[in-house]
C-alpha positions as CSV (number, residue, x, y, z in Angstrom):
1,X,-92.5,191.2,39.1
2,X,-94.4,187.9,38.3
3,X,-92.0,186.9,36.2
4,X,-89.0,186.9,38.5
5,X,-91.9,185.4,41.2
6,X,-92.0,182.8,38.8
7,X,-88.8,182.2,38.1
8,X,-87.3,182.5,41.5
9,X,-90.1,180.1,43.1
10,X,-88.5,177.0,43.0
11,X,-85.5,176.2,45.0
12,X,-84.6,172.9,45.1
13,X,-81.7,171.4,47.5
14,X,-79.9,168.7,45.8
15,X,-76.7,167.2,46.8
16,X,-73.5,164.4,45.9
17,X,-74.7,162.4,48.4
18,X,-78.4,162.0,47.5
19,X,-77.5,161.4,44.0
20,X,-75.4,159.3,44.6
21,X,-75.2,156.3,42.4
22,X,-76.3,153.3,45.0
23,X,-73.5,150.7,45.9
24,X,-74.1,147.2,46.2
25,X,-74.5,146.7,49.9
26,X,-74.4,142.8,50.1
27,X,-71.9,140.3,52.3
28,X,-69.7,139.9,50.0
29,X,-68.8,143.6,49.8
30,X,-68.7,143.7,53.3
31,X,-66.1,140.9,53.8
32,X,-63.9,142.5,51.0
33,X,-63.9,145.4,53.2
34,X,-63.0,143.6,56.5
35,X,-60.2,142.3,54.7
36,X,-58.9,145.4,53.3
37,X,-55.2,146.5,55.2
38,X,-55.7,149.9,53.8
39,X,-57.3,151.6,56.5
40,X,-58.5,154.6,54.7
41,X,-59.9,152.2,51.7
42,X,-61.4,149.9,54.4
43,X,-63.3,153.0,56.3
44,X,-64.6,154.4,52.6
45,X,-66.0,150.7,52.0
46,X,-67.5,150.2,55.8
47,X,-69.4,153.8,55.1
48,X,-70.6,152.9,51.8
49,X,-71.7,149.3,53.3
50,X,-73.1,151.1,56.3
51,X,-75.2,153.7,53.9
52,X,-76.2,151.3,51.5
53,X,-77.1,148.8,54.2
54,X,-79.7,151.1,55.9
55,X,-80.9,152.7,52.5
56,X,-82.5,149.8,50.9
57,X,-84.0,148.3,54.1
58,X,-88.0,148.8,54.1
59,X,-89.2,150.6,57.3
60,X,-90.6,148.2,58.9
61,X,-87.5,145.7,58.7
62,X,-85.2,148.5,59.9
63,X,-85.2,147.7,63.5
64,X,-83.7,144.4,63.3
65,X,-81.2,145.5,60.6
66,X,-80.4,147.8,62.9
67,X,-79.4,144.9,65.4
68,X,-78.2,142.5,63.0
69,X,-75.8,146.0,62.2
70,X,-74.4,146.5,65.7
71,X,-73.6,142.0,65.4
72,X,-71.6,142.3,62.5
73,X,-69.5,145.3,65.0
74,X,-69.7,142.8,68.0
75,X,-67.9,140.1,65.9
76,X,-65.4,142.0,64.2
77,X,-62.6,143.4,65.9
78,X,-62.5,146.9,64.6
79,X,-60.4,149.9,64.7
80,X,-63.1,153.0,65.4
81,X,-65.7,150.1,65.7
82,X,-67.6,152.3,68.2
83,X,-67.3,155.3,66.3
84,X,-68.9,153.0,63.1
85,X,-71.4,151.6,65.6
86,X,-72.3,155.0,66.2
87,X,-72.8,156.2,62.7
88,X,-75.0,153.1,61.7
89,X,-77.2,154.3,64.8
90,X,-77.6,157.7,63.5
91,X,-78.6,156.6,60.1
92,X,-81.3,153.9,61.9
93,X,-82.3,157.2,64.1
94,X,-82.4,159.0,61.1
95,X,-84.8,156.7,58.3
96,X,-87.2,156.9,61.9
97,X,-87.1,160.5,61.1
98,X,-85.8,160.7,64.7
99,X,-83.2,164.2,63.8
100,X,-82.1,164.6,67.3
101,X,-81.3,161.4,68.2
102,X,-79.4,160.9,64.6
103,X,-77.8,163.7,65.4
104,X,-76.6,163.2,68.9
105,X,-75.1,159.9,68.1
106,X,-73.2,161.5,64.9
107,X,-71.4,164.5,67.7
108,X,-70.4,161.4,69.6
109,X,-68.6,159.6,66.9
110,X,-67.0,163.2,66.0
111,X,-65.8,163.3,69.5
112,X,-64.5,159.5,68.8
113,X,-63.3,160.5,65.6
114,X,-61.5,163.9,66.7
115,X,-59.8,161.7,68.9
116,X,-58.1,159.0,67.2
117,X,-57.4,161.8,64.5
118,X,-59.8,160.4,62.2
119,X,-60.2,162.9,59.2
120,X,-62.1,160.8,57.0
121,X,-64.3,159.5,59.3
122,X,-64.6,163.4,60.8
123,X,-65.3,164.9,56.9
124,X,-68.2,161.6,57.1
125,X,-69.9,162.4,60.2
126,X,-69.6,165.8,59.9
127,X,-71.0,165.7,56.0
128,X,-74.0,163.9,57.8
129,X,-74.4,166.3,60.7
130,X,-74.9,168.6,57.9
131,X,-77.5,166.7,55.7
132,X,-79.8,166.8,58.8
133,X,-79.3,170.1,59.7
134,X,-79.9,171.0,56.3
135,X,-83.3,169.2,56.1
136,X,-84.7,170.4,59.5
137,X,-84.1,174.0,57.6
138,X,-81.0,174.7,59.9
139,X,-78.9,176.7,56.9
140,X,-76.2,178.4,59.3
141,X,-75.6,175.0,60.8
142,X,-75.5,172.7,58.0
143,X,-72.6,175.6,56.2
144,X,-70.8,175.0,59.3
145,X,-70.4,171.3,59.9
146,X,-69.9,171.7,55.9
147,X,-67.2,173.9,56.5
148,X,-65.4,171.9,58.8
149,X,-66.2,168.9,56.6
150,X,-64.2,170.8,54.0
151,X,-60.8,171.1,56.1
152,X,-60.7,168.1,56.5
153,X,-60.7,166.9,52.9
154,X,-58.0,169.2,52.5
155,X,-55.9,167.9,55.1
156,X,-56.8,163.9,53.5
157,X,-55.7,165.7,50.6
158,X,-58.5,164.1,48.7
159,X,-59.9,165.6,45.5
160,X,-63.1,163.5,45.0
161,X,-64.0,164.4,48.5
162,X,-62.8,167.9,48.2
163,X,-65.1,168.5,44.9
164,X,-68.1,166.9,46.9
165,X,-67.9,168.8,49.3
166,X,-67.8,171.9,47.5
167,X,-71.0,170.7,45.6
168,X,-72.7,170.1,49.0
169,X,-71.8,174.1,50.1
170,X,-72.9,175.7,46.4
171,X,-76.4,173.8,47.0
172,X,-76.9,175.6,50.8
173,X,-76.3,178.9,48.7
174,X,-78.4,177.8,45.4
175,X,-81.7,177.0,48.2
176,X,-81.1,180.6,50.0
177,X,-81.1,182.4,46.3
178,X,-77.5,183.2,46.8
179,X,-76.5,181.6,43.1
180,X,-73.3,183.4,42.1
181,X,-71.9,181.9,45.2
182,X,-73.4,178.6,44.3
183,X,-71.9,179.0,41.1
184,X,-68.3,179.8,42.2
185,X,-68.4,176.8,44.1
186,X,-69.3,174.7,41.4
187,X,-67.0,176.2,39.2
188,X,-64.7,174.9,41.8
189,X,-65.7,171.8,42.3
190,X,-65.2,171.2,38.3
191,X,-61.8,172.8,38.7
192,X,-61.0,170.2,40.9
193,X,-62.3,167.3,39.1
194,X,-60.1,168.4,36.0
195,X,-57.3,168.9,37.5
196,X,-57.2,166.2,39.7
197,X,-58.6,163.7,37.1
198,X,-60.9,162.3,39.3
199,X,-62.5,159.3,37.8
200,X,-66.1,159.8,39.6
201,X,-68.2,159.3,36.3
202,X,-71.8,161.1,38.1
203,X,-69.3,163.7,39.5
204,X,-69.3,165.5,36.5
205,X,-72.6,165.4,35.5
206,X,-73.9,166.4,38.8
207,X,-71.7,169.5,38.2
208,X,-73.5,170.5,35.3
209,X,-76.7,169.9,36.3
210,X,-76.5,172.0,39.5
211,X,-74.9,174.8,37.0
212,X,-78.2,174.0,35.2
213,X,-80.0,174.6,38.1
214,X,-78.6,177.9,39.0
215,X,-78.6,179.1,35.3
216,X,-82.9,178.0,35.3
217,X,-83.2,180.1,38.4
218,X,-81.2,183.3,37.2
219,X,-83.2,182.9,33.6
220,X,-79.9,182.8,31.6
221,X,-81.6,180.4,28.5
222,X,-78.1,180.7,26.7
223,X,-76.2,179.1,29.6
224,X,-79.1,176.7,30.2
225,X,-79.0,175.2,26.8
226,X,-74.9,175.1,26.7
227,X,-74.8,173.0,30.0
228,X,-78.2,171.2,28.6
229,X,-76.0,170.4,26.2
230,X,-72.8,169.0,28.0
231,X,-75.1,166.7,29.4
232,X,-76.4,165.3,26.3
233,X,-72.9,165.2,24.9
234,X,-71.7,163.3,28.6
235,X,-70.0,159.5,27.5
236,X,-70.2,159.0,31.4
237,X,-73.8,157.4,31.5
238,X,-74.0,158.0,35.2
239,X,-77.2,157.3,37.5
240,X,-80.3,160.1,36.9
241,X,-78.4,161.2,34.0
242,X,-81.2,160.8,32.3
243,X,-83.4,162.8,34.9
244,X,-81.1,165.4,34.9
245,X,-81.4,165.6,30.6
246,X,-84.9,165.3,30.4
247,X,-85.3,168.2,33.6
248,X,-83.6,170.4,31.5
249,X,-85.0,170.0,28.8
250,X,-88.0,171.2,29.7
251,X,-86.2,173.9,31.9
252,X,-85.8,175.0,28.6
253,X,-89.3,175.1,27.6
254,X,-90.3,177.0,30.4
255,X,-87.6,180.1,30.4
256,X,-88.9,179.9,26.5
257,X,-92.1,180.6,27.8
258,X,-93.6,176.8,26.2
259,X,-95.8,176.6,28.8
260,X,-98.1,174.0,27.1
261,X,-94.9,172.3,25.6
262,X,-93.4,172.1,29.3
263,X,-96.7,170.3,31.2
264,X,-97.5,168.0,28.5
265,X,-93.1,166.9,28.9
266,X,-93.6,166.8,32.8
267,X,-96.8,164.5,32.5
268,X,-95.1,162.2,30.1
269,X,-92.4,162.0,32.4
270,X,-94.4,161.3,35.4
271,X,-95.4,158.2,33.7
272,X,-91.9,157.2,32.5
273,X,-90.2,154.5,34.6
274,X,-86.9,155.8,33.9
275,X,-87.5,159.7,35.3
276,X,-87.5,160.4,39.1
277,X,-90.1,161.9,39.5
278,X,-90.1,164.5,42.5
279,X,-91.6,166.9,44.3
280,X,-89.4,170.3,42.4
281,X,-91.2,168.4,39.3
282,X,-94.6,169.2,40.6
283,X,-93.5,172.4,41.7
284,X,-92.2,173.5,38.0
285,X,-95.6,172.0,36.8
286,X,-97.6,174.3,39.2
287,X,-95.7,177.1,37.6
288,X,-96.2,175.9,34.0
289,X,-100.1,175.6,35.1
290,X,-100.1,179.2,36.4
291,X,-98.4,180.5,33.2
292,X,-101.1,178.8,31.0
293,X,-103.9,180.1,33.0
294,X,-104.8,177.0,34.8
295,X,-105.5,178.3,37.6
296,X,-107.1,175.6,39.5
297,X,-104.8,172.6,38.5
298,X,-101.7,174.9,39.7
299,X,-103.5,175.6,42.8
300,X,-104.1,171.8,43.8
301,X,-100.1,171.1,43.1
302,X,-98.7,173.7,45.3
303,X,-101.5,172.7,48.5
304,X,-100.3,169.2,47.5
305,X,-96.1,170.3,47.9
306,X,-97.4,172.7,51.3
307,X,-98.3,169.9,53.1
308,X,-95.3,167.7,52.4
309,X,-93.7,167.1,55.7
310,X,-90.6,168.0,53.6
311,X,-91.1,171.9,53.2
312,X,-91.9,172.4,56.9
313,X,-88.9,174.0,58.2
314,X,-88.0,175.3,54.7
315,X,-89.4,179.1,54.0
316,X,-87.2,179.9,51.5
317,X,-89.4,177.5,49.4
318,X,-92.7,178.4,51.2
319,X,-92.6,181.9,51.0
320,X,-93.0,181.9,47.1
321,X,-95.3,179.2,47.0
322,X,-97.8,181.1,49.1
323,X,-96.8,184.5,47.4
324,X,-97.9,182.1,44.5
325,X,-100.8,181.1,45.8
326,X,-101.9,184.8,46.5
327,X,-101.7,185.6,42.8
328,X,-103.9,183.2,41.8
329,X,-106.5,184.1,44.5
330,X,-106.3,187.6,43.0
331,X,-106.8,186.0,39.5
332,X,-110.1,184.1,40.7
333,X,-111.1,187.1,42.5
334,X,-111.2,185.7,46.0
335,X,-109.8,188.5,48.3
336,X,-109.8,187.3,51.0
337,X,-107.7,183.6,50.0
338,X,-105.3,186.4,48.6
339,X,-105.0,188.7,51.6
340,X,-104.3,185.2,53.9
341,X,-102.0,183.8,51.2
342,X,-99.9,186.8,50.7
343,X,-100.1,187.0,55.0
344,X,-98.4,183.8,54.9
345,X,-96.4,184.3,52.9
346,X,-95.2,187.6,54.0
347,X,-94.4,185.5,57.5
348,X,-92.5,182.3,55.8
349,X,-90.4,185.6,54.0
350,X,-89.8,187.0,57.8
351,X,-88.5,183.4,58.7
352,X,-86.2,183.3,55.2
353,X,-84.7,186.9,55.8
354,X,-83.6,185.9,59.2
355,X,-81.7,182.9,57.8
356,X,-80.5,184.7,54.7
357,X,-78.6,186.7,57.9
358,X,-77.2,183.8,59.1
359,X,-75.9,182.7,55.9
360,X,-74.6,185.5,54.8
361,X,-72.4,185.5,57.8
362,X,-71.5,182.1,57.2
363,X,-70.6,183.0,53.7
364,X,-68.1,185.6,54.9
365,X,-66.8,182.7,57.5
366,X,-66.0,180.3,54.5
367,X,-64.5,182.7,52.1
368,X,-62.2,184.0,54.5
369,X,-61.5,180.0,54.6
370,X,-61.0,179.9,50.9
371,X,-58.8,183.0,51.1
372,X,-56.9,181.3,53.8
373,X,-56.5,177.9,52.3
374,X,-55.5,179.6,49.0
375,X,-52.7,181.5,51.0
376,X,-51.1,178.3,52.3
377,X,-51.6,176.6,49.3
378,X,-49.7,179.8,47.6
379,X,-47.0,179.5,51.2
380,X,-46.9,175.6,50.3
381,X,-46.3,176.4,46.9
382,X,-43.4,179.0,47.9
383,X,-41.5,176.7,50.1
384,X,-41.5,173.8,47.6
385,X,-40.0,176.1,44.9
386,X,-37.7,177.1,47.4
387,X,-36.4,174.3,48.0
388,X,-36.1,173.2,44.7
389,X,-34.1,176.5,44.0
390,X,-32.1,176.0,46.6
391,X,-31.0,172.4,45.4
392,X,-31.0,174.1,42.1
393,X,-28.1,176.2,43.7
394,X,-26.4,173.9,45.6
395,X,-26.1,171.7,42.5
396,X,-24.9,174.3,40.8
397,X,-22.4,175.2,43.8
398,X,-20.9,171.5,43.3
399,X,-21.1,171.4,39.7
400,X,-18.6,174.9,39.5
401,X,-16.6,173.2,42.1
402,X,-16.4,170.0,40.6
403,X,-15.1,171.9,37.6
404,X,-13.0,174.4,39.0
405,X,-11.3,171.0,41.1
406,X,-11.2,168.8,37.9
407,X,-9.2,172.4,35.8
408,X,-6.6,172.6,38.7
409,X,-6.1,169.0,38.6
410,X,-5.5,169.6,34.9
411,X,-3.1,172.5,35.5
412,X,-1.1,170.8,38.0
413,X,-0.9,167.4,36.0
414,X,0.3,169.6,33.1
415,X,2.8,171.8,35.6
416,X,3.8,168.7,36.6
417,X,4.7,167.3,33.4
418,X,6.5,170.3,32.2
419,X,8.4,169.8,34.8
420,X,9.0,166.3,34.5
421,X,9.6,166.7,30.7
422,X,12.6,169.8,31.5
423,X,13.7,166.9,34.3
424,X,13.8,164.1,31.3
425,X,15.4,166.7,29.0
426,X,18.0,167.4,31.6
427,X,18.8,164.2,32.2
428,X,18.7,162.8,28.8
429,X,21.3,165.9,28.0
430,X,23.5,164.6,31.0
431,X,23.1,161.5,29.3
432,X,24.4,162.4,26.2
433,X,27.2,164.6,26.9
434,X,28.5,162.0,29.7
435,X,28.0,158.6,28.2
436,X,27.3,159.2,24.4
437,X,29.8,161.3,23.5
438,X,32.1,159.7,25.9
439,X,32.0,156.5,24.3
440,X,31.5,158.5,20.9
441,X,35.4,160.4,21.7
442,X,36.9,157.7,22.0
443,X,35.3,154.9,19.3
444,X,36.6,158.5,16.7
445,X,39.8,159.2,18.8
446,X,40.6,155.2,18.3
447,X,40.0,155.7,14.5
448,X,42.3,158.2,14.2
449,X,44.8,156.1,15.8
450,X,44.6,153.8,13.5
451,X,44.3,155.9,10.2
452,X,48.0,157.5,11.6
453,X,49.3,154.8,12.4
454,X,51.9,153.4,9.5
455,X,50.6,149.7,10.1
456,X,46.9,149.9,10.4
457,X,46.2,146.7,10.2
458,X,48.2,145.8,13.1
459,X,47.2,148.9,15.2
460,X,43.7,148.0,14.4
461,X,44.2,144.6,16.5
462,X,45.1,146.0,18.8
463,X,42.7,148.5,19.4
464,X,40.0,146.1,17.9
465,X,38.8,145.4,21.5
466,X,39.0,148.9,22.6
467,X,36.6,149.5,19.7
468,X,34.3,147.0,20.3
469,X,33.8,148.1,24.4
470,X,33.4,151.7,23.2
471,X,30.9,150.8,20.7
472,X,29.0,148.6,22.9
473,X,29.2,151.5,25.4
474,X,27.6,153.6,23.4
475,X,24.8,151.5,22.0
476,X,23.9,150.5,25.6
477,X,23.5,154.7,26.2
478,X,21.8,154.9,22.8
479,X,19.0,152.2,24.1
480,X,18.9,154.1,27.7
481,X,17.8,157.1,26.0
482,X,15.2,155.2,23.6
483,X,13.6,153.6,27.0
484,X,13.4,156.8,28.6
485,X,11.4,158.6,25.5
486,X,9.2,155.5,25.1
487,X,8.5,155.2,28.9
488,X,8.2,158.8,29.9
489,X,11.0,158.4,33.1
């Protein structure tokens, strides 16, 4: 029992969008974008500005970057500009830790957004809606505007956003314990980065580290170390790859029961410049404490993680923190620590059940969305083969006819010459016994004249011109003939 306590303590929410690599947010990136015709482009580079813009602004300078945000709008004439006025306002609202506010200005640019048919900005705002909801520990809600985020990626027809957005659901899943459903969705998201070829270079790596994640939690070493692995072997030296390598490794340590192995590699690497260092690291080094026996040392880190402002409206984390803290009260002997500890954490486990509900019911909402976008992917799929069989067919159709036409053609040209031919035969006959042998009969009938006659010589002068007509005659027919069979009349 301690050991799946232990193992199942941690959940850690991580998502695309607070990994993300950070843009450079400067004026020249945000003229590039003003000039950009491509309105889809120029949206994706006004939300990146917008994000980036407000991210690396210190607190106490974000009030008049918030103002000097809503001149830049004033100034420039743009399409949605109160929708993007909007959005910049519920990120200021947002870094004041002002939810409600944040939110109620991101449901008014959806209502902007729905209106001007928007879908990217829609799959923005609503991705946002959902990042608060899922910090103020509202699970059902942040699955839903997710959900709705993700039909709209599909009608953008945008991989990159389609894969994020299934990283965002599996991590709802991965925080409630649900991790073969965090897992299929992962598996999706990499199915669509494959696929699709997106060239994203941290989406990949981000995929294998939440797999990592959910592998850590379910105590599969095997698959730990294979996707510990892949992102050692990565040529895509993203942002917090490094984080990620080193988090794993000493994942590794700890499902490999190293305990003393695993806090001296956390210590180092809350020293080291390069790691980001957060509060899930402290959290795995509480555990690594309690596995060692140090009691006292785990005990300080998990009061230290209870009263981050952070876990308040997260019991899914708190309940086995406390359940935690009860086992080491039992440990030190203190009774009574444990009976409050386990009290408390036998109320955070209430709250968790409740939500675990919720998100269940959710879960059956978005597979019957999977089930339903698969079917009219599979109905899309259908009518484009259709169609191409029925071109297939009608190509087909033509090409038969085409032939069938260009035989008859042939059959009549060749009736047509037979007939022609018997026509030149007939004629060339007529010719022959008319003219031919006409002239013929009487050149030989004019010989034999002459060989009777006593006097040839002078019967042959006087038939001489006789002669020469007939003979002229007949080379005239001869020659008629000889055009006709070389000219095909």
């Amino acid at each position: 029992m301690l050991k799946k306590i232990v193992l199942l303590l941690l959940c850690f929410w991580y998502t695309l969008h607070a990994d993300a690599m950070p843009p450079t947010g400067n004026a020249d990136s945000l003229k590039y974008a003003l000039r950009l015709n491509d309105q889809y482009l120029k949206e994706k580079k006004l939300i990146i500005y917008i994000k980036t813009y407000y991210g690396y602004i210190p607190i106490d300078s974000i009030k008049s970057a918030n103002a000097r945000m809503h001149e830049i709008f004033l100034k420039n004439n743009l399409e949605d500009s109160r929708a993007f006025e909007l959005f910049s306002e519920s990120i200021y609202q947002d870094r004041l830790l002002h939810t409600n506010e944040a939110k109620n200005a991101l449901f008014a640019a959806v209502e902007l957004a729905a209106k001007s048919n928007d879908h990217y900005l829609l799959y923005e705002f609503l991705t946002h809606i959902a990042f608060i909801e899922s910090y103020e520990g509202n699970a059902i809600g942040a699955i839903s505007s997710f959900r709705m985020a993700k039909r709209e990626t599909i009608i953008l027809n945008d991989a990159y956003l389609q894969a994020a957005v299934n990283v965002n659901i599996s991590d709802i899943y991965y925080r409630y314990n649900f991790y073969n459903q965090s897992l299929y969705y992962l598996s999706q998201a990499l199915m669509i980065s494959i696929k699709h070829k997106v060239r994203e270079p941290r989406l990949k790596n981000v995929i294998y580290y939440n797999i990592s994640e959910n592998y850590f939690r379910m105590g599969r070493l095997d698959s730990l170390e294979n996707y510990n692995q892949k992102l050692k072997d990565s040529k895509d030296k993203s942002y917090k790859l490094y984080t990620y390598i080193k988090r794993t490794d000493y994942y590794i340590d700890l499902l490999q029961r190293n305990y003393k192995n695993a806090i001296d590699n956390i210590l180092m690497l809350q020293k080291d410049n390069l790691y980001k260092f957060e509060s899930l690291d402290k959290q795995n080094l509480a555990i690594a404490y309690y596995n060692d026996n140090t009691l006292d040392s785990a005990k300080k880190l998990i009061e230290q993680v209870l009263i981050d402002k952070a876990q308040n409206n997260h019991p899914e984390i708190k309940y086995n923190l406390y359940e935690l803290l009860g086992e080491i009260a039992v440990k030190q002997n203190d009774q009574k620590r444990a009976a409050i500890n386990f009290n408390m954490a036998l109320q955070q486990s209430k709250d968790n059940t409740n939500k675990l509900i919720e998100v269940g019911d959710v879960a059956l909402r978005m597979k019957l969305d999977d089930v339903e976008n698969a079917y009219n992917q599979h109905v899309e799929t259908y009518k484009s083969e259709r169609l191409w069989l029925i071109m297939v067919v009608i190509v087909a159709l033509l090409t038969i006819a085409f032939i069938t036409l260009f035989y008859r053609n042939i059959k009549q040209k060749r009736h047509y010459e037979k007939l022609l031919f018997a026509a030149q035969k007939e004629e060339i006959s007529f010719i022959n016994s008319h003219n031919i042998r006409k002239h013929l009969s009487n050149i030989l009938g004019i010989i034999d004249v002459i060989n009777n006659s006593e006097d040839k010589g002078k019967e042959y002068l006087e038939a001489e011109n006789y002669l020469t007509y007939s003979a002229k005659k007949l080379d005239e027919a001869i020659k008629n003939i000889s055009e006709k069979l070389e000219n095909g009349d």
